[in-house]
GUBA-609478 format. One line per 3 residues: number of its first residue (from 1); for each residue x negated, y, z of C-alpha. Coordinates in pm, whole numbers, plus 50000, padded with zeros to 5 digits. Layout:
<atoms>
NUM> X Y Z | ...
</atoms>
This chain:
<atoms>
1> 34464 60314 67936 | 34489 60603 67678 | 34250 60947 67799
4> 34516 61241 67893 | 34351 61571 67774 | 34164 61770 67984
7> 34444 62026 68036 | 34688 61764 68150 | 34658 61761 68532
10> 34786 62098 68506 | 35125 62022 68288 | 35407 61966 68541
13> 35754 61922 68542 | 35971 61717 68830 | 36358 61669 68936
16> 36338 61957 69217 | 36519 62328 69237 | 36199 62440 69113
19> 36220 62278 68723 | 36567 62252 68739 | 36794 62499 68789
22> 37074 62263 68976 | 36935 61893 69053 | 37281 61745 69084
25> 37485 61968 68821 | 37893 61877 68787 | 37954 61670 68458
28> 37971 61922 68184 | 37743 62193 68325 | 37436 62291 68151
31> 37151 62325 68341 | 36767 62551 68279 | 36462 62329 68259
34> 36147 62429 68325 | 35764 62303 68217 | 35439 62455 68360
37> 35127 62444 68141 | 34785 62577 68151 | 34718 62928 68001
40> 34429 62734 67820 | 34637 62427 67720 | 34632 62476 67284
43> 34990 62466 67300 | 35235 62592 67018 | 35546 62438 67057
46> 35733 62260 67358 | 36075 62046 67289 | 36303 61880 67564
49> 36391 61536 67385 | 36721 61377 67573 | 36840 61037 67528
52> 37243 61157 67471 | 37499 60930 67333 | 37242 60666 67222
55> 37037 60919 67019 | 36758 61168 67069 | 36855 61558 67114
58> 36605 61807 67063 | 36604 62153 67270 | 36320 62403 67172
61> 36184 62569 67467 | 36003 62927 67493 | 35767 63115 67691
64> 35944 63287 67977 | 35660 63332 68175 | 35268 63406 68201
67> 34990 63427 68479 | 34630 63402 68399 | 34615 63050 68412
70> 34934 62901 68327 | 35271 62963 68077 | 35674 62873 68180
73> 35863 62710 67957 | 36233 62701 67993 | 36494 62494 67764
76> 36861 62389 67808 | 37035 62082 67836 | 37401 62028 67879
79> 37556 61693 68168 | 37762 61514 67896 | 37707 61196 68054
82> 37615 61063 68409 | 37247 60994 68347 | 37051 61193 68108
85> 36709 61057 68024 | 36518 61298 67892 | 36076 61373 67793
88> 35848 61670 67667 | 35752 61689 67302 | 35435 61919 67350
91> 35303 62011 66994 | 34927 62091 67002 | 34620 62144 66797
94> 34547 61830 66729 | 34919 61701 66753 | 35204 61560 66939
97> 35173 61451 67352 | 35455 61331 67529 | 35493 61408 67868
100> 35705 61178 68102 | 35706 61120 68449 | 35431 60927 68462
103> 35204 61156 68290 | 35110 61280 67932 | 34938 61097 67637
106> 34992 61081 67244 | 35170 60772 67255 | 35505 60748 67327
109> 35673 60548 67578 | 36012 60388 67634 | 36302 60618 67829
112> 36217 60403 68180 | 35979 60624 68256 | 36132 60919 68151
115> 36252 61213 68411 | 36630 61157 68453 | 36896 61426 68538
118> 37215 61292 68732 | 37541 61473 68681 | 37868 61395 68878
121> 37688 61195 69133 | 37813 61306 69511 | 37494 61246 69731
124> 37428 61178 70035 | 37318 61503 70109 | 37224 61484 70477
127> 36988 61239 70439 | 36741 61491 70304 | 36738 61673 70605
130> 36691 61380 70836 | 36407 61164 71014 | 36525 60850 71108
133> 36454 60607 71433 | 36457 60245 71359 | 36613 60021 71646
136> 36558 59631 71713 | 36811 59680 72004 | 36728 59369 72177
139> 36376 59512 72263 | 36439 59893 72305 | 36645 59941 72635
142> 36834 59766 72902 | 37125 59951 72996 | 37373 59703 73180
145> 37176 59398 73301 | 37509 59241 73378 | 37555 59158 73011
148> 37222 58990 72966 | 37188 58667 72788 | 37114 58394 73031
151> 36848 58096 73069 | 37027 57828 72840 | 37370 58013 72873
154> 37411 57867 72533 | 37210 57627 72272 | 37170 57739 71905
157> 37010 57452 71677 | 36816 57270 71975 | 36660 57560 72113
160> 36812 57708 72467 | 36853 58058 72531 | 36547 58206 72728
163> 36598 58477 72996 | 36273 58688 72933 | 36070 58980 73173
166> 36121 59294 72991 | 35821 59347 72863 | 35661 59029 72808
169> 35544 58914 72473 | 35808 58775 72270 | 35770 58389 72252
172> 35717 58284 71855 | 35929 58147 71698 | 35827 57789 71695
175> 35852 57778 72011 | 36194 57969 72157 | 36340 58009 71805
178> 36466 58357 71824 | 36614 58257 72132 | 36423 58440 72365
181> 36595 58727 72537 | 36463 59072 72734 | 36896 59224 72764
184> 36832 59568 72532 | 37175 59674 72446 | 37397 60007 72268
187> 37426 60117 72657 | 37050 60167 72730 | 37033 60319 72402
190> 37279 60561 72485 | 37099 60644 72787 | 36786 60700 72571
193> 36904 60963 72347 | 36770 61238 72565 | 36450 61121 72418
196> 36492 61043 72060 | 36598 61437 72089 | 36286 61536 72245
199> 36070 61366 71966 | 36235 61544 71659 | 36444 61214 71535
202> 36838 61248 71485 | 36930 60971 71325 | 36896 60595 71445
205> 36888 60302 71204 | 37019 59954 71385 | 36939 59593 71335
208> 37245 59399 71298 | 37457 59471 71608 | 37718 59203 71529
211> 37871 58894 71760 | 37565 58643 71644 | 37356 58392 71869
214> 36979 58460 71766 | 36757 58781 71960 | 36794 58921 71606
217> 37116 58880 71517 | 37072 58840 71114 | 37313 58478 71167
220> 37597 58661 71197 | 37906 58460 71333 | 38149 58759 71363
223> 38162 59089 71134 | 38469 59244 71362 | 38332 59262 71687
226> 37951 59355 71810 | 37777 59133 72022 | 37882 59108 72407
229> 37518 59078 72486 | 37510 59460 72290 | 37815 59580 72477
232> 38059 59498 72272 | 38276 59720 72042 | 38337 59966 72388
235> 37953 60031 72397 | 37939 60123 72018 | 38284 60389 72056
238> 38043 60511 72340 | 37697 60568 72154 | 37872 60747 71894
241> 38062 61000 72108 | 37736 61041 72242 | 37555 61045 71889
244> 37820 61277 71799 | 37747 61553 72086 | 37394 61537 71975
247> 37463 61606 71661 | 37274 61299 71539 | 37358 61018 71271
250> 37391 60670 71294 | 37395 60399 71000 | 37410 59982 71100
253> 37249 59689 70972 | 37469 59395 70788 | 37384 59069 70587
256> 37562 59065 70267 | 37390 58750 70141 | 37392 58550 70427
259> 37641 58461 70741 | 37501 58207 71026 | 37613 57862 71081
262> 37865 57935 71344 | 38081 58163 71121 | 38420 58037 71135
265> 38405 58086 70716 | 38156 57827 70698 | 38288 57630 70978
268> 38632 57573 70768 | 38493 57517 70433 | 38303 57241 70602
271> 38642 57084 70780 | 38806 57095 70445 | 38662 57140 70116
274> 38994 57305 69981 | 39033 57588 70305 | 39049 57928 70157
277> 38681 58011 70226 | 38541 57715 70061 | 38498 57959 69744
280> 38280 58155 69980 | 37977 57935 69924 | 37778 57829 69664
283> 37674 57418 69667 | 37385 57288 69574 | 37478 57105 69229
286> 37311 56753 69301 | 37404 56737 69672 | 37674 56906 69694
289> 37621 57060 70009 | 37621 57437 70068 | 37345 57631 70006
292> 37126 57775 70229 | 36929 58098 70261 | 36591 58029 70090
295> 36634 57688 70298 | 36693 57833 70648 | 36945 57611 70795
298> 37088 57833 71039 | 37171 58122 70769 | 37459 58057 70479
301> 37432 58186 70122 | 37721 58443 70025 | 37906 58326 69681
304> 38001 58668 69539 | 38163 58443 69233 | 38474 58451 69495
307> 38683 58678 69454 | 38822 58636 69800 | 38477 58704 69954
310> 38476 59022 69751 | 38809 59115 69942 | 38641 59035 70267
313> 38317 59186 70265 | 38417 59522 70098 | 38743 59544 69869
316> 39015 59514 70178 | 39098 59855 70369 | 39007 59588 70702
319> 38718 59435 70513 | 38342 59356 70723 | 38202 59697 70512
322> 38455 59935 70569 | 38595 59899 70922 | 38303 60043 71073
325> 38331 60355 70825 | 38666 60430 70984 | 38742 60563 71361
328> 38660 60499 71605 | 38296 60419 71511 | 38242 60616 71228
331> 37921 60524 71074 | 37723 60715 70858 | 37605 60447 70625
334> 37480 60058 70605 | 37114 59909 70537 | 37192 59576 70332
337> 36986 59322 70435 | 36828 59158 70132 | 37003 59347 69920
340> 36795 59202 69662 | 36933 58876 69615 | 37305 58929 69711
343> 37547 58781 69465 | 37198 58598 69305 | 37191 58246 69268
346> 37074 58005 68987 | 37338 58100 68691 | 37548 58361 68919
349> 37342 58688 68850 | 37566 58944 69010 | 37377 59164 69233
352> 37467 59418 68998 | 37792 59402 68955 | 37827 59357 69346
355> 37681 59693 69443 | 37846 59891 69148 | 38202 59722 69260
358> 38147 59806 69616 | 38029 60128 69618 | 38332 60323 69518
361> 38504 60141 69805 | 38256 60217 70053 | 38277 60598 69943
364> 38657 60601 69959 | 38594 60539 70331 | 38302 60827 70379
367> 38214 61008 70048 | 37905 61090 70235 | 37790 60763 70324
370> 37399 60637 70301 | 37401 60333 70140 | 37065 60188 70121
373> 36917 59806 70064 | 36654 59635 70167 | 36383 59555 69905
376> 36070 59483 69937 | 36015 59424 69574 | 36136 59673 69319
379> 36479 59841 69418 | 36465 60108 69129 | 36698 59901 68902
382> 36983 59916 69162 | 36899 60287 69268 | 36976 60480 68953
385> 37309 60638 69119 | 37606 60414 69021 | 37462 60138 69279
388> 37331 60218 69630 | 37186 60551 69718 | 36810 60466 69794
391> 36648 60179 69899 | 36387 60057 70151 | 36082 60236 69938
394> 35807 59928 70063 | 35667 59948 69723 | 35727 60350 69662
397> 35568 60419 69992 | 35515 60200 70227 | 35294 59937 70098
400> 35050 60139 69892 | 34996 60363 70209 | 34933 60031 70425
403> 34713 59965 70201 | 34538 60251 70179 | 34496 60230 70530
406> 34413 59882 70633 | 34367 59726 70316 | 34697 59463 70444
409> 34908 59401 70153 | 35231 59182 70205 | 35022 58839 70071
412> 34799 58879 70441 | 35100 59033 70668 | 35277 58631 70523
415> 34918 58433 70565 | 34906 58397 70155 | 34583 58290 69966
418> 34675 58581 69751 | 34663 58849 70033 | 34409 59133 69949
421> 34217 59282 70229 | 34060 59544 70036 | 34135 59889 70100
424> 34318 60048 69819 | 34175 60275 69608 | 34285 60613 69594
427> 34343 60661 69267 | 34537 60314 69310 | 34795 60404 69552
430> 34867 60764 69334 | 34919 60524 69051 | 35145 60316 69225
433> 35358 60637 69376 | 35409 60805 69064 | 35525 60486 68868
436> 35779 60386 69150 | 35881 60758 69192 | 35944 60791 68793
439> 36152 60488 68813 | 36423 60677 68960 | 36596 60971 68912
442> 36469 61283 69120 | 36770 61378 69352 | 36694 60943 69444
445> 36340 60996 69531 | 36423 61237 69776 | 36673 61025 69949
448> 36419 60692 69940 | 36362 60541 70293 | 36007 60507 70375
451> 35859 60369 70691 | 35497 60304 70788 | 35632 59975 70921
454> 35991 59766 71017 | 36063 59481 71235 | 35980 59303 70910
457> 35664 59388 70856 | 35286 59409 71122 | 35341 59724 71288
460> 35082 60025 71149 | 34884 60032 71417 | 34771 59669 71367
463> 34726 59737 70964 | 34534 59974 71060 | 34263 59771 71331
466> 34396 59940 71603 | 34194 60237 71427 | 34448 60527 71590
469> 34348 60807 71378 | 34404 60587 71041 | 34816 60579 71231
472> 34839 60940 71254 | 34742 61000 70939 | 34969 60774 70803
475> 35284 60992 71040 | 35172 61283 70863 | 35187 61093 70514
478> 35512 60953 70613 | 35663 61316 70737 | 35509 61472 70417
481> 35611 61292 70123 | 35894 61275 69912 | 36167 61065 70063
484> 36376 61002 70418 | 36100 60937 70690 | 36149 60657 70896
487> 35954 60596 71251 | 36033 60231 71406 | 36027 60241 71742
490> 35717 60240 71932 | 35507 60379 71648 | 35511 60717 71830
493> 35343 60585 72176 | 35110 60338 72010 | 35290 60051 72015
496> 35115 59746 71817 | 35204 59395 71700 | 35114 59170 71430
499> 35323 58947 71215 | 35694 58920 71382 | 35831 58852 71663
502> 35507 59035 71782 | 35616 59345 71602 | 35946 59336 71803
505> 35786 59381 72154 | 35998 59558 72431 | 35979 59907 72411
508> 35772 60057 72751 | 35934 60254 72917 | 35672 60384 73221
511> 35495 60696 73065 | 35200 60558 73191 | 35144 60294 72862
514> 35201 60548 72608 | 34977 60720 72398 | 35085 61058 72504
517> 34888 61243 72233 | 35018 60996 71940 | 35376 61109 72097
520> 35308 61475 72084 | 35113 61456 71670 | 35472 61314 71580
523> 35698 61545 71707 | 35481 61826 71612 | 35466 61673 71231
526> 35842 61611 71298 | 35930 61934 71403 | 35695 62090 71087
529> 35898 61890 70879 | 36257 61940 70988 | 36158 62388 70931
532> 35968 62287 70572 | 36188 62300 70272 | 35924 62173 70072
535> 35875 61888 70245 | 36230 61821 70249 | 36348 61872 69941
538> 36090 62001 69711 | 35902 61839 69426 | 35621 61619 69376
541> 35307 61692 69204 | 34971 61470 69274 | 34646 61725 69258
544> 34324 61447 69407 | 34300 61084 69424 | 33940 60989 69487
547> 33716 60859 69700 | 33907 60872 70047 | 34086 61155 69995
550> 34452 61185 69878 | 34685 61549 69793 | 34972 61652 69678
553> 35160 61933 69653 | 35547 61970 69753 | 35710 62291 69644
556> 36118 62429 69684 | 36183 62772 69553 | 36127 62934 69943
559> 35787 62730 70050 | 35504 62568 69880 | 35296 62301 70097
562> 34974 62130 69986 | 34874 61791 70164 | 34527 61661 70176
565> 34483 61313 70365 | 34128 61183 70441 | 34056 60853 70537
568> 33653 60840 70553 | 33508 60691 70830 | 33264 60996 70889
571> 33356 61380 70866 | 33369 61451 70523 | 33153 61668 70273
574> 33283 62012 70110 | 33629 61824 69915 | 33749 62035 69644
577> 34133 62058 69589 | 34225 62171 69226 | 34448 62439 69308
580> 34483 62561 68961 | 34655 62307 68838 | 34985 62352 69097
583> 34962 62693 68935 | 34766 62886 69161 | 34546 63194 69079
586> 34240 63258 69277 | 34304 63437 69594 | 34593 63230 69676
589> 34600 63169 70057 | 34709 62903 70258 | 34740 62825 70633
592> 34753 62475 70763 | 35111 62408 70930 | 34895 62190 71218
595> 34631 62392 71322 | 34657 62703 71164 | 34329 62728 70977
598> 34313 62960 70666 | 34201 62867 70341 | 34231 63052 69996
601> 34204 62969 69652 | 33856 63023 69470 | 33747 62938 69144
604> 34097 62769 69098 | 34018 62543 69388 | 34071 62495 69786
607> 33776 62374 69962 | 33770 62176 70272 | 33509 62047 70416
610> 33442 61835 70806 | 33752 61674 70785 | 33716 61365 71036
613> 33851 61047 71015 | 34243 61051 70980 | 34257 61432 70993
616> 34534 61593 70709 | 34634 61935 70675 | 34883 62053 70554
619> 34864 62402 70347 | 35161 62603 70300 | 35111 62899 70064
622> 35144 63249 70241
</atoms>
């Protein structure tokens, strides 16, 4: 690793209103960029070097701008094209540095981890200002018992269907199948709104919905109709009225790669091998059969080599991604399941090509759809603003933070010998934030989905040992940093689980079994975020990663918030934050958004001392 200078930490530059003058500029409009440096950095010269039309353009910069400890730099640069990748030239003393988005060092370093400016791109732009509520609706309410799924009302691949208690622990799966049912539907959801409200959230994210025959519903067997045992299509008209007169959002839950066993697709390209959705599967080349889902017999691989399958998933006005765009439901986006392998398959690399065909369709429906996929590896290839809009941010976010936590990476959550159970080093998870955040334009970051945890993935609580401080701190992370905040349901009361279907536990609904003081930390770090611009919108620059302690600061032109997390299991020492380098002069003060404690700038630092275990603050500058 090459040494930045010593002046570094206090160079900064990021996507937000506050370095550039308009984050999303129109295609031909030329836009103000700005640098901050230290007063004592032995700069002379600062260029902008863009990546336009295949070659480099320079753009000199000048001083526009001076405080005691740092200099503003401004320089130009005109949207000729839809991305723009574009670096610092800083010309010093003893030479050249080049300043990126993941930091600054005399080497150069190829344009992938350059910042990026988007031009032309119509974003989602409601996402920023939104704090989702993740759904597994089979677990989260029962509002009409009379459509309940019955002891062995039907059989799916030799296991019966299993009329459950609500609230009992969900069988595993070895031994119901997924076919284990407690009868949540979209009506007791409906009827739950009243609190979703209450705890900040207004927008719900939904686990497939669709006519299917497991508890979770990802073998779908009908894209046209939701599940009777949900409702039906009646119950979802109803939950959006009501969504509607809430002012809330909703976006649904689909399998692109995958269909389940009883799809009438895969049905008739078994009866004959020449029916006009035998092109809809891929076969196995020395079988011949059709291809499964990573070997899961009861879920079907998707062939996007057919062009037919292309008309029926997103191309055709009618087609399983854009009916529920249109009245009478009226969604406000769709979470791709596995999104990272649809249209993947041996030879047939056309993920791709899938998600840049599809999404001009799925915009011609609702220009201001969220279209998001799941990835639990790297997503940044297919989030670069041609493709889908964000992505499920487990690496950007979620993971690191676990980790940080618990010390749980994915390998233990799947029983791996190459699980680590080590808690993550600070300066490990900063590493990992910034390199996943540069990967991306800007304006993307900020729409990112992060969650603590999913009905994927051991719920937070459990990462973190049932330790409930470690959980709050991680709301406060999640409410805090750059992206679209997530809470699966639960979280908020102290719901816990372990490796699914333990994570997908009915959701209580007697006060008595919630943690009424978890409850009240998230809507209070809801509510702080929903009036913060900062947090919303506003750039990202990292200011400590050591020891247990982990801060950032988020700025928009109207607020500037500093975060400090602390994870250390006794109260901690005197922690110094290096205010200076987010460009802050001694006598700076700033009162914590929480509990209202005062703190001000000396000796170009903040210090904070007694934190306990789990406590964050968050400092917004007065």
């Amino acid at each position: 690793m090459l040494a930045e200078p010593q002046w570094a930490a206090g160079v900064h530059h990021d996507g937000s209103a506050v370095f550039v003058s308009n984050p999303l500029p129109a295609l031909g409009e030329t836009v103000t960029l700005r640098l901050r440096t230290p007063q004592d950095a032995p700069l002379n010269y600062a260029y902008i070097r863009a990546m336009i039309d295949g070659e480099y353009h320079w753009a000199k910069m000048t001083v526009v701008e001076e405080t005691a400890i740092s200099r503003l730099w401004e320089g130009t640069l005109t949207a000729t094209q839809s991305v723009i990748d574009y670096c610092f030239k800083l010309m010093a003393d003893d030479g050249a540095y080049y300043y990126n988005a993941v930091g600054i060092t005399r080497a150069d370093s190829p344009d992938y981890y350059s910042f990026s400016l988007l031009s032309g791109y119509d974003a989602p732009a409601w996402v920023r200002d939104t704090v989702f509520y993740q759904i597994f609706p089979e677990r989260f309410n029962n509002g009409d018992p009379s459509n309940d799924t019955r002891d062995g009302q039907f059989n799916y691949y030799g296991y019966p269907t299993i009329q459950r208690k609500w609230g009992e622990r969900p069988y595993p799966w070895r031994q119901a199948g997924s076919m284990d049912y407690f009868g949540g539907d979209l009506q007791g959801i409906t009827r739950r709104l009243d609190y979703l409200q209450e705890l900040g959230v207004n927008a719900i994210y939904l686990t497939p919905i669709f006519h299917a025959t497991t508890n979770h519903k990802y073998d779908i067997i009908d894209f046209d109709h939701v599940d009777p045992h949900f409702g039906g299509d009646a119950a979802l008209v109803e939950l959006r009225e009501a969504l509607d007169a809430r002012g809330m959002r909703l976006i649904l839950d689909i399998t692109t790669n995958h269909i389940g066993r009883e799809h009438p697709w895969y049905k008739a390209a078994l009866e004959d091998s020449q029916a006009e959705t035998a092109d809809y599967f891929a076969y196995d080349p020395e079988t011949g059969s059709i291809e499964t889902w990573l070997g899961v017999p009861l879920l079907i691989k998707l062939n996007y080599d057919s062009q037919g399958l292309r008309d029926a998933m997103y191309r055709a006005p009618d087609s399983a991604l854009r009916r529920w765009l249109q009245p009478p439901y009226r969604i406000d986006g769709w979470r791709m399941d596995v999104a990272n392998m649809t249209g993947n398959l041996r030879m047939s690399q056309l993920d791709h090509e899938v998600w840049k065909e599809a999404r001009p369709y799925l915009k011609q429906e609702n220009p201001d759809a969220y279209l998001l996929g799941e990835y639990f590896m790297d997503g940044t290839p297919h989030t670069q603003g041609d493709e889908l809009d964000a992505a499920m941010n487990y690496q950007g976010f979620n993971i690191p933070v676990r980790r940080w936590l618990g010390g749980e990476d994915l390998g233990v959550h799947d029983g791996h010998p190459y699980g680590d159970k080590r808690l993550m080093p600070s300066d490990a998870v900063a590493h990992q934030w910034r390199r996943f955040m540069a990967a991306v334009p800007y304006a993307i970051a900020l729409q990112q989905f992060n969650q603590l945890g999913s009905h994927d993935t051991t719920r937070i609580l459990h990462v973190a040992d049932e330790n409930k401080a470690l959980a709050l701190l991680g709301a406060t992370l999640l409410m805090s940093f750059p992206g679209v905040p997530c809470v699966y349901y639960g979280d908020e009361i102290g719901m816990t689980g372990g490796k699914d279907p333990d994570n997908r536990r009915c959701m209580p609904w007697d006060e008595a079994e919630w943690d009424k003081t978890m409850r009240a930390h998230y809507q209070r770090c809801i509510a702080v975020r929903h009036d913060s611009p900062a947090l919303k919108h506003g750039g990202f620059q990292l200011l400590a990663a050591t020891g247990d302690v982990l801060a950032f600061q988020r700025h928009a032109p109207e607020q500037t918030v500093i975060v400090v997390a602390y994870r250390g299991t006794a109260p901690s020492g005197t922690l110094t934050i290096p205010a200076v380098d987010g460009g802050h002069l001694d006598g700076a003060t700033f009162k914590d958004l929480l509990d209202g404690g005062s703190y001000t700038v000396s000796e170009g630092v903040l210090k904070v001392s007694g934190l306990a275990q789990g406590q964050a603050l968050l400092l917004e500058l007065q």
